[in-house]
C-alpha positions in Angstrom: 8.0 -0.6 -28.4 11.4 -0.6 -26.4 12.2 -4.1 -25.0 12.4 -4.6 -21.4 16.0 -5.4 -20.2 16.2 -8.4 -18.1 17.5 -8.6 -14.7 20.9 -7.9 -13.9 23.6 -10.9 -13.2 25.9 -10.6 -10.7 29.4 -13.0 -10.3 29.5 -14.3 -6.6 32.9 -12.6 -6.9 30.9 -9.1 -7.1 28.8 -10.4 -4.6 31.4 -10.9 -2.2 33.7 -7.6 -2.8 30.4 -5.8 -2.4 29.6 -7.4 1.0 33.7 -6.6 2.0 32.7 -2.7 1.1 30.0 -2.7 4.0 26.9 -3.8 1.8 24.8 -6.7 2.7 23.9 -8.6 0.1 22.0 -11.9 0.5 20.4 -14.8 -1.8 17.5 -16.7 -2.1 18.7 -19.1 -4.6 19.9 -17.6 -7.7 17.9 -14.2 -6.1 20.1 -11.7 -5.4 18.5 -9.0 -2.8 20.5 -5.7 -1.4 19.6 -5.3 2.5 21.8 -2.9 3.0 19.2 0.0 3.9 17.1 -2.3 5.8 20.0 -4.3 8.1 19.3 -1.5 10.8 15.1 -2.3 11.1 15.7 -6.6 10.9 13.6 -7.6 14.5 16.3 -10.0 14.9 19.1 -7.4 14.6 21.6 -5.9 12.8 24.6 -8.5 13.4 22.0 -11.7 12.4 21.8 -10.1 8.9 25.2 -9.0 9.0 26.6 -12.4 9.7 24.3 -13.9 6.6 25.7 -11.2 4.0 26.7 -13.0 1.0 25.2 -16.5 1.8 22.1 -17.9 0.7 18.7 -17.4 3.0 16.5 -19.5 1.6 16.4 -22.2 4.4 16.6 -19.2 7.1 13.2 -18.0 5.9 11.3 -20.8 6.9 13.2 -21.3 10.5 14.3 -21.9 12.8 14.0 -19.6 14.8 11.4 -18.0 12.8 9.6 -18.6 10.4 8.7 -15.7 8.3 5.6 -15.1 7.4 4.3 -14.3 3.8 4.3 -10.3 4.4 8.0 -10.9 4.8 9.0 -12.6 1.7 7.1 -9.9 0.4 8.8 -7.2 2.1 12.3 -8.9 1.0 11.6 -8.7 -2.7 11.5 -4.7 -2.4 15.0 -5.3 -2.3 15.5 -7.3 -5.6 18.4 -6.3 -7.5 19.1 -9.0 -10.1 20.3 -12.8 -10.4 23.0 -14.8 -9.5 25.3 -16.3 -12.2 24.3 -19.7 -13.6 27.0 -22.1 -11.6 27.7 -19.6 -8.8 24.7 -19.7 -6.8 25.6 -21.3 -3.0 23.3 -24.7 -1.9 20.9 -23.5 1.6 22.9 -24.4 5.0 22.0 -27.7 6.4 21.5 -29.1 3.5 18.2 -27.8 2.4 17.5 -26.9 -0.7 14.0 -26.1 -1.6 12.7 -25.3 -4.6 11.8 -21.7 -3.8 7.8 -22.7 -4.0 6.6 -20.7 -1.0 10.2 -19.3 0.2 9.2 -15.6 -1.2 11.9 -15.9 -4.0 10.2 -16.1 -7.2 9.9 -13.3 -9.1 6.9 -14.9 -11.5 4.8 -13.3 -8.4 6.3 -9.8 -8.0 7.7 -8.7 -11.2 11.3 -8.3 -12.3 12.9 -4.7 -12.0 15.5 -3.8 -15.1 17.2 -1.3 -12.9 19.0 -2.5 -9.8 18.4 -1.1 -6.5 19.7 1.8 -5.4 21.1 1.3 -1.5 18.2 3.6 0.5 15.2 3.6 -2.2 12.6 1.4 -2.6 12.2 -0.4 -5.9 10.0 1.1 -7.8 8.6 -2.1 -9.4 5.1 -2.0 -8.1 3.3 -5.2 -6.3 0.4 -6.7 -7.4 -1.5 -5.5 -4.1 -0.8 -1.6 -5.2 -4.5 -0.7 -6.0 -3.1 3.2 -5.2 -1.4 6.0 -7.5 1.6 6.2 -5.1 2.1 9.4 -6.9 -1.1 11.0 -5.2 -1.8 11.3 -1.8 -3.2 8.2 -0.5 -5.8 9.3 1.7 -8.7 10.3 -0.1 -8.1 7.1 -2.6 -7.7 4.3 -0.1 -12.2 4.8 0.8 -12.7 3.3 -3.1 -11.0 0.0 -2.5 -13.9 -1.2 -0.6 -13.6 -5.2 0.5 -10.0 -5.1 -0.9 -9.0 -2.5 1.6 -8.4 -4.5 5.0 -6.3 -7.0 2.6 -4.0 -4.2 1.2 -3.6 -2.5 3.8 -1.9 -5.1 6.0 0.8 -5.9 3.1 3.5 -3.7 4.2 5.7 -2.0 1.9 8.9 0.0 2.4 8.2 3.3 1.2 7.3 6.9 2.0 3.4 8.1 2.3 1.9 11.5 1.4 -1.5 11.6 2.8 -2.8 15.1 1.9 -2.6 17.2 -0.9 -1.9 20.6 1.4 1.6 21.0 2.4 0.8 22.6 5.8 -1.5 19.1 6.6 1.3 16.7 5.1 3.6 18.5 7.2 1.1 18.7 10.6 0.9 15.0 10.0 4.4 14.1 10.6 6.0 14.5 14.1 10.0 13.7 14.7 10.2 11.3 17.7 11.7 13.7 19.7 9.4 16.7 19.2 6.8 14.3 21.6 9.4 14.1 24.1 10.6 18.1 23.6 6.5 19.1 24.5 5.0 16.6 26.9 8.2 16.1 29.2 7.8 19.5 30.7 4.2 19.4 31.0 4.2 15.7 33.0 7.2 17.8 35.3 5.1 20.8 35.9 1.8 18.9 36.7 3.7 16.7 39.1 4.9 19.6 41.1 1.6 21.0 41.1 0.2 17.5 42.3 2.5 17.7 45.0 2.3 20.0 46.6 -1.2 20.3 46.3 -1.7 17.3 47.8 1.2 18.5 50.8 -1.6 21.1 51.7 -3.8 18.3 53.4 -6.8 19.5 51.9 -7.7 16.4 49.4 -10.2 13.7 50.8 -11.4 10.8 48.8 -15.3 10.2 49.0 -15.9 13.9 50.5 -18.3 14.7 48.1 -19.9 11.9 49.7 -19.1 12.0 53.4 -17.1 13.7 55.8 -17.3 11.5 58.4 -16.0 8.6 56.5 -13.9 10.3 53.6 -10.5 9.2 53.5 -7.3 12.0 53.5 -4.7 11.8 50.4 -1.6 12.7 51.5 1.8 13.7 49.9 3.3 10.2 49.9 0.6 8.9 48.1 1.7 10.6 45.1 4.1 7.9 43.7 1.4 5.5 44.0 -1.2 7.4 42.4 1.0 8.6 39.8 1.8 5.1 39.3 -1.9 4.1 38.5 -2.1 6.8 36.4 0.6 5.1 34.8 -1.4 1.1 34.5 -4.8 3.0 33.3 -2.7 4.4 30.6 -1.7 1.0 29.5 -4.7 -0.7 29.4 -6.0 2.4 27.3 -3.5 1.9 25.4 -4.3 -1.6 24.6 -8.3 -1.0 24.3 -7.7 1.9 22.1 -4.9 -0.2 19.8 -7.5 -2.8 20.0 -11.3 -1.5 19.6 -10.1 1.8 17.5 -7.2 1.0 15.6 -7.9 -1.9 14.2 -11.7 -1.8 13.7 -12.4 -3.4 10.5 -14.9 -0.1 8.7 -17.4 -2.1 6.2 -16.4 -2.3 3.0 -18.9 0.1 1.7 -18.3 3.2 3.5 -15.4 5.3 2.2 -15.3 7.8 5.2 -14.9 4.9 7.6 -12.2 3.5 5.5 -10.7 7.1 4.9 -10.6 7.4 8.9 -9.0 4.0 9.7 -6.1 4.6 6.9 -5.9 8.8 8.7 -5.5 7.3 12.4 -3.3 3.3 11.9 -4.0 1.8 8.5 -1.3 4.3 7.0 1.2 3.0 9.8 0.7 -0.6 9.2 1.3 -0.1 5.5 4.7 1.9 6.2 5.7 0.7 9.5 9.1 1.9 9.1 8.3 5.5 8.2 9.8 7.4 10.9 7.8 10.5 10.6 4.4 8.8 11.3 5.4 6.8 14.0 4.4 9.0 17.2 1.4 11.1 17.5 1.4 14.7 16.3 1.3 17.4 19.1 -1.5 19.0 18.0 -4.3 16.0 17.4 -3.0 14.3 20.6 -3.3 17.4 23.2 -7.6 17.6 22.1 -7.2 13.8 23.1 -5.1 14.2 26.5 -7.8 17.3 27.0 -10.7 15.2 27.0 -9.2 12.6 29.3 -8.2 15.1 31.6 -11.7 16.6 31.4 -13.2 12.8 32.0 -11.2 12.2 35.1 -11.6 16.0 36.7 -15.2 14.6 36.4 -14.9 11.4 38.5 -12.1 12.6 40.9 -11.4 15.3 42.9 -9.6 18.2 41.7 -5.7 17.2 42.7 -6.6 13.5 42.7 -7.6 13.8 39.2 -4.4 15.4 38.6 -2.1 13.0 39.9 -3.7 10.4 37.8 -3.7 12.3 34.8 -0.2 13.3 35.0 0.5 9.8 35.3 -1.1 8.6 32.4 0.8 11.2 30.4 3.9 10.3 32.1 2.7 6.8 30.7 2.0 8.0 27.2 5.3 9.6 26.5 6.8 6.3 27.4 4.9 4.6 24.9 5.4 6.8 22.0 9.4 6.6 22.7 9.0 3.0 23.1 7.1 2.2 19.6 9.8 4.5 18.1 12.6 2.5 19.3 10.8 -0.7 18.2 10.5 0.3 15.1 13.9 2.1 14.8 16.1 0.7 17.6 18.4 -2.3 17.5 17.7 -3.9 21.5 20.5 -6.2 22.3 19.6 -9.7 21.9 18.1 -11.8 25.1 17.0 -8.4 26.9 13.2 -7.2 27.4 13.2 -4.7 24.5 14.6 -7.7 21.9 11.5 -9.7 22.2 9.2 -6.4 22.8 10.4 -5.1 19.3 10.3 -9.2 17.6 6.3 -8.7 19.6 5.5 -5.7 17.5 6.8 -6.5 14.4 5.1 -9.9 14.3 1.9 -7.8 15.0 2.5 -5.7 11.6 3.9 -8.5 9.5 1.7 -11.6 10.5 -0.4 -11.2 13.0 -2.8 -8.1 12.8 -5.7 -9.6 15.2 -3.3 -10.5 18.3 -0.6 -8.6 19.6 -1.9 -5.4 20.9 0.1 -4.5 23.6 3.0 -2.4 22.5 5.0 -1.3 25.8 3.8 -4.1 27.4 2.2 -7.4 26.3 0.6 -7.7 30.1 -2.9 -6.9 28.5 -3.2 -9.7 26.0 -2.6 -11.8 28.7 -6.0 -11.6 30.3 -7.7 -10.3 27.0 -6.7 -13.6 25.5 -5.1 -11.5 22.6 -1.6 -13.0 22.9 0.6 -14.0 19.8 1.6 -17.5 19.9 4.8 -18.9 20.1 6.3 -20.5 17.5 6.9 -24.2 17.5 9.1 -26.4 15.2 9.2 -29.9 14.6 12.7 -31.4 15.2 14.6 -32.2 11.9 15.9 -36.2 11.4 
């Protein structure tokens, strides 16, 4: 049998003229990890990681200002390229040294690759939590890891999904950010002109089907505010479908259940950063928008039931551009979006049962689903 190399060494002079060329290059002790493909997707921005290229993280893990959670150390040793030289490896800022127990640096848990990184792939030494044949598609295998499921499936990895074996269902699957944008802009547009000026005609009462004497006329100038509810519903469907559907927990023994969760959000928790899965298809989402438009032509009148509906769409498309750019954007730090995107990536990384508002947290609020802040003890 061929003997397994060992991991690569690397000078902190090689380390250094790397991180002049552009990479970024970080340490956890004598753990040397490449983050140059993932500086772009760090919650707390690119210029934080920047700033730490070439230095040693291991105090920085554990905070503060955040501490990161064990999905995260996780997540970091995707990016293991070798070790640093005996003598060369830099003592933790402030003073702390650690011993790595716990910090997400020890490769005893993960396994050590021979091959180095290369910038924009994932390493292809496996984790212990791969129960899957990456090299298959994953959906009809996930339904046979019964009560290990829900455990594997929120332990993130960095790297590309295939779902089905068909190439015209892989392909239906995945949806460009802007394609959402491209179809549903034009419809909300369209619907809104037709809502009104129908409403402009006078002709919609609220409660006619009721009474005439007492119904109540809509007219034209209500349309902002109705669109605008349309809008809040949208959000707090949103949240109840994130919450109830989403992230159901299907029993361990029932592989369709488990098949379904993975098809509709388990496969986006375990690649959160693949960028073709990360707002819904066209096709699945307009039998969805069709049966809400169906349920409120149902409890409203004709153009009233418009208005709403148009403003819940208007309120979807903001959603599915908004999870996008939290996934894929880099918000400047301090503004709204900055602790929206730190929100939603705590919710994937260490918090999977909180956190279910994604273009607002408004909902957690009342639903007592909010993800706590994090506290630290002051340091002598």
């Amino acid at each position: 049998a061929m003997a397994t190399a060992g991991p690569r060494s690397f000078s902190a002079a090689e380390v250094r003229a790397r991180c002049a060329q552009g990479a970024c290059l970080v340490s956890c002790h004598r753990r040397l990890y490449d983050l140059s493909g993932f500086v772009r997707l760090h919650p707390g921005g690119e210029q934080l990681l920047r700033r730490r290229a070439g230095t040693d993280v291991s105090a920085a893990l554990d905070g503060p200002p955040h501490r990161h959670s064990a999905n995260a150390r996780r997540w970091l040793e995707q990016y293991y390229v070798g070790e640093i030289e005996p003598g060369d490896e830099q003592v933790p800022p402030r003073g702390r040294t650690g011993t790595g127990v716990g910090t997400g640096c020890r490769g005893a848990l993960y396994g050590l690759c021979a091959v180095p990184q290369v910038p924009g792939h994932y390493n292809h030494c496996l984790l212990p939590q791969d129960l899957v044949d990456w090299q298959k598609p994953l959906l009809w295998q996930v339904g046979y890891l019964g009560e290990k499921y829900d455990e594997w499936v929120h332990q993130p990895v960095d790297r590309p999904i295939r779902l089905f074996h068909s190439d015209f269902f892989e392909f239906l699957s995945k949806t460009a950010w802007y394609v959402v944008f491209m179809v549903w802009t034009p419809v909300v547009l369209y619907l809104s002109w037709v809502s009104y000026t129908s409403l402009a005609q006078g002709n919609t009462r609220l409660f006619s089907s009721f009474t005439t004497e007492y119904s109540i006329p809509v007219h034209k100038y209500y349309f902002p505010f109705i669109f605008l509810l349309g809008m809040i519903l949208w959000s707090l469907l949103e949240y109840l479908i994130h919450r109830f559907v989403f992230h159901m927990k299907p029993p361990a023994s029932n592989y369709y259940l488990i098949t379904l969760h993975f098809l509709l959000h388990g496969q986006h928790h375990k690649s959160p950063f693949d960028s073709s899965r990360l707002v819904f298809p066209p096709v699945p989402a307009s039998l969805v928008i069709g049966f809400f438009y169906g349920v409120l032509r149902l409890l409203l009148p004709e153009v009233l039931g418009l208005s709403v509906f148009v403003g819940g769409l208007c309120g979807y498309v903001v959603y599915d551009m908004m999870h996008y750019y939290l996934h894929y954007g880099s918000p400047k730090k301090g503004t709204y979006l900055y602790g929206l995107k730190a929100y939603h990536v705590k919710h994937h990384f260490e918090h999977q049962k909180a956190g279910f508002g994604i273009s607002t947290r408004f909902w957690d609020y009342p639903f007592r689903t909010l993800i706590p802040e994090e506290t630290f003890k002051k340091e002598d």
